[in-house]
C-alpha positions in Angstrom: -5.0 -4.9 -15.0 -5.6 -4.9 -11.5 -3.3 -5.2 -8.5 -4.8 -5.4 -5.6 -2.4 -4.6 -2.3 -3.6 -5.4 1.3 -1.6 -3.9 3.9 -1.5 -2.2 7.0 0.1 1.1 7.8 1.8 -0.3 11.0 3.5 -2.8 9.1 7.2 -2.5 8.3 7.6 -5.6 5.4 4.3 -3.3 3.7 6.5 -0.3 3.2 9.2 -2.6 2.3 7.4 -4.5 0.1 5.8 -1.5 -1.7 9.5 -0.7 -2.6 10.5 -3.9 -4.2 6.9 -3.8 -5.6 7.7 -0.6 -7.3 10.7 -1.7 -8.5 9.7 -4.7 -10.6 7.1 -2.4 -11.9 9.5 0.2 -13.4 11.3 -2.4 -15.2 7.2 -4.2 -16.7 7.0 -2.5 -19.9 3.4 -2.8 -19.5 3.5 -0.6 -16.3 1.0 2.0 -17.6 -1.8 -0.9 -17.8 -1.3 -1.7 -14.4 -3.8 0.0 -11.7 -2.4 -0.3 -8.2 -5.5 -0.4 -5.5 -4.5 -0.6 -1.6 -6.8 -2.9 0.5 -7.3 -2.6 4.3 -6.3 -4.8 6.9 -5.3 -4.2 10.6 -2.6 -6.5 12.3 -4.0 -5.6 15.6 -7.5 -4.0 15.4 -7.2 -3.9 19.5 -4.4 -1.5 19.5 -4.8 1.5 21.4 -3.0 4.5 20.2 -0.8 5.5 22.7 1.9 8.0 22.4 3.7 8.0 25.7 5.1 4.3 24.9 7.5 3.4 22.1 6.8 0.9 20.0 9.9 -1.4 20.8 8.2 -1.0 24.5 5.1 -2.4 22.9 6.3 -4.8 20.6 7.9 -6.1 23.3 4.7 -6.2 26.0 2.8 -7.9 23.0 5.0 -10.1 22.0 6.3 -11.4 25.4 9.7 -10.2 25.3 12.2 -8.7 26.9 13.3 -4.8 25.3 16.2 -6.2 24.5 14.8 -9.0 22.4 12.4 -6.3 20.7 15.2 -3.7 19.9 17.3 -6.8 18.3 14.3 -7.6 16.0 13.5 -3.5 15.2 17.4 -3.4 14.5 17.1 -6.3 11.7 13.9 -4.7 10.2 15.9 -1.6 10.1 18.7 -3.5 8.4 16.5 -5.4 5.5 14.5 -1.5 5.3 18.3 0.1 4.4 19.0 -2.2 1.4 15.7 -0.4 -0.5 16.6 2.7 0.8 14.1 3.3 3.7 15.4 4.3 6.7 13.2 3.3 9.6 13.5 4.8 13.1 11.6 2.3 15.5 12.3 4.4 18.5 10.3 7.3 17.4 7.3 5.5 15.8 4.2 5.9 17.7 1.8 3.4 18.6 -1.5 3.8 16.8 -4.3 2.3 15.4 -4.5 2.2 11.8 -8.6 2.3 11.5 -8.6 6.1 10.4 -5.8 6.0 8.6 -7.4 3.5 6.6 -10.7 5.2 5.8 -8.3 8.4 4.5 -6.9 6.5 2.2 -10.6 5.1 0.5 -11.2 8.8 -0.1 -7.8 9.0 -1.7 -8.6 6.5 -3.7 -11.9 8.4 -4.7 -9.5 11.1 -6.4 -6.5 8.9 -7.6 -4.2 9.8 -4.9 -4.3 6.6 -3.4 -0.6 5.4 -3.7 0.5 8.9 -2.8 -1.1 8.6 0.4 -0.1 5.5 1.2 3.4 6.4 0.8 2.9 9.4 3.0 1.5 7.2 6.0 4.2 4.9 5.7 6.8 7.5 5.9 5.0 9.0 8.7 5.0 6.0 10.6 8.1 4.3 10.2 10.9 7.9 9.3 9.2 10.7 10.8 7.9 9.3 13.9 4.3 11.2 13.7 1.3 9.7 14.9 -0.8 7.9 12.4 -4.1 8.1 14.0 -3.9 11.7 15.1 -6.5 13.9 13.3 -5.0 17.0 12.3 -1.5 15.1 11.3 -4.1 12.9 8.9 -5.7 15.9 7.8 -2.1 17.7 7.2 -0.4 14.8 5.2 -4.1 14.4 3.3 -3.7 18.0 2.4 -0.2 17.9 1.3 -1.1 15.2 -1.6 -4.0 17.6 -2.6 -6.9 16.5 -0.6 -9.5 19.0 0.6 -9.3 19.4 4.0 -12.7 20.5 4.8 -13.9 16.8 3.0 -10.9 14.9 5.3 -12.2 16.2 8.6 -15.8 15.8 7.4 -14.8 11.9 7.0 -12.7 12.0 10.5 -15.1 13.1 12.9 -17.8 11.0 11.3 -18.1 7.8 10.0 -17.2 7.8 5.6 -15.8 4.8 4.5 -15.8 2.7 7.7 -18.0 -0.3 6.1 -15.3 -0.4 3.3 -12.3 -0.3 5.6 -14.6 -3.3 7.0 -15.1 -5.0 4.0 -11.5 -4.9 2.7 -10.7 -6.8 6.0 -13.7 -9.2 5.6 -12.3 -9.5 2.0 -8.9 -10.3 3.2 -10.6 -13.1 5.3 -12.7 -14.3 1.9 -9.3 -14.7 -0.5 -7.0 -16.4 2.0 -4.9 -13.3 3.4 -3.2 -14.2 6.8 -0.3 -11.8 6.6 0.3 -8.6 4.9 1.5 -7.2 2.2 -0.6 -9.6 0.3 -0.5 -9.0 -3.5 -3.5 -10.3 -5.8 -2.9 -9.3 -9.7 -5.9 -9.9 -11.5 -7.8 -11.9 -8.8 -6.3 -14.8 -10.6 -2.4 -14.9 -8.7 -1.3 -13.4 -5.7 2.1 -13.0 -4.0 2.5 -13.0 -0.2 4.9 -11.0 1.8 7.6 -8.8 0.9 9.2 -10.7 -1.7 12.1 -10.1 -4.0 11.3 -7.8 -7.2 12.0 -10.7 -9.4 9.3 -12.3 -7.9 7.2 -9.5 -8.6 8.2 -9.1 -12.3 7.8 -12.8 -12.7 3.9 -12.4 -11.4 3.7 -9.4 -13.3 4.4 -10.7 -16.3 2.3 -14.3 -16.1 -0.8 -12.3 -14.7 -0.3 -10.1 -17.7 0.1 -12.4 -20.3 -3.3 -14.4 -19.2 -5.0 -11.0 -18.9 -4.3 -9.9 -22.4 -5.8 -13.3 -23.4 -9.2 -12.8 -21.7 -9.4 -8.7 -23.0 -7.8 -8.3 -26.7 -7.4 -5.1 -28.8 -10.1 -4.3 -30.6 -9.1 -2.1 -33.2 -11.6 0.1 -34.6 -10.8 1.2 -38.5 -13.0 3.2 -41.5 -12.2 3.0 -45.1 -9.3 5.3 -44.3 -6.4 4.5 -42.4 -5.1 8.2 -41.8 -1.5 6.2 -40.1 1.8 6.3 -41.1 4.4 3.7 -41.0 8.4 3.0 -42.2 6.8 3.2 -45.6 4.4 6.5 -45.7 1.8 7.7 -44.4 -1.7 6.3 -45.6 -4.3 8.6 -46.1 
């Protein structure tokens, strides 16, 4: 079964929610029928990536505010990040567009890497303060989940993958997204924002349940069992 993630890499309730996510999948015991596909969307498509200002300088230019206001708010992120064990540090995150970022992570997907990239963005963004939208640190943390290099800076100095970075968005538009995370399972339920893992679980399971309706076991059998059981083997 499906789940269908959108999210953004600038987003701090994404990594958060990707946590609690995680965790109400490790207690599904259906976990290993469950294939996890990360959608793009960009809260700010406008933003220019700009190292020399920090992002509580930003947040607070966009948002109005005074630093003081934006610090208290970063603070509080930090805070809710801690109790999944994330450790944020707003003051060294760099402000970037997301756009490339993006398209690396379609050719992640292409190989199954997908989630592992995602994570390593995230943790760029948000712990190590590295900039997102830089080429060669894209093409570095590409490389350390096992992606060829040569193929990443083919995609970043042309054009792969930007109509589906574009049509995730468009997407987004099409089932109702207007804040990210945004979980869909199975195109049938979805779950907004970075909710609790019970939540999760809960959608999990229902999704689940309905898909197993709509796709039953076949089971395929000869004349000749060939399985054992608590009382023999059949042969």
């Amino acid at each position: 079964m499906k789940v269908e993630i959108w999210s953004d890499v600038m987003c701090p309730f994404c990594y958060i929610g990707k946590r609690k996510f995680e965790k109400a999948l490790n207690e599904f015991p259906d976990k290993n029928n469950i294939e996890i596909i990360w959608k793009s969307f960009q809260l700010d498509p406008t933003t220019v990536t700009d190292p020399s200002i920090s992002t509580i300088d930003h947040l607070a230019q966009k948002k109005g505010w005074s630093k003081e206001q934006a610090s208290e708010t970063t603070a509080h992120v930090t805070n809710i990040a801690k109790q999944v064990g994330l450790n944020f540090h707003f003051d060294k995150a760099v402000v970037a567009n997301s756009f490339d970022a993006h398209r690396v992570s379609h050719l992640a997907k292409k190989y199954g890497k997908q989630n592992e990239l995602e994570e390593k963005l995230f943790s760029a963004y948000f712990t190590e303060g590295k900039n997102t939208a830089d080429h060669a640190t894209l093409l570095q943390i590409a490389a350390d989940i096992g992606l060829n290099k040569a193929e990443v800076n083919e995609l970043l100095i042309g054009e792969l993958y930007t109509e589906e970075v574009e049509k995730d968005i468009y997407e987004a538009q099409q089932v109702g997204v207007r804040g990210v995370p945004f979980f869909v399972l199975d195109r049938k339920y979805a779950v907004s924002g970075a909710q609790e893992p019970d939540t999760f679980l809960e959608a999990l399971t229902k999704s689940y349940e309905d898909y197993k309706k709509e796709h039953p076991l076949e089971v395929l059998q000869n004349n000749t069992d060939n399985t054992c059981g608590p009382d023999g083997c059949e042969i």
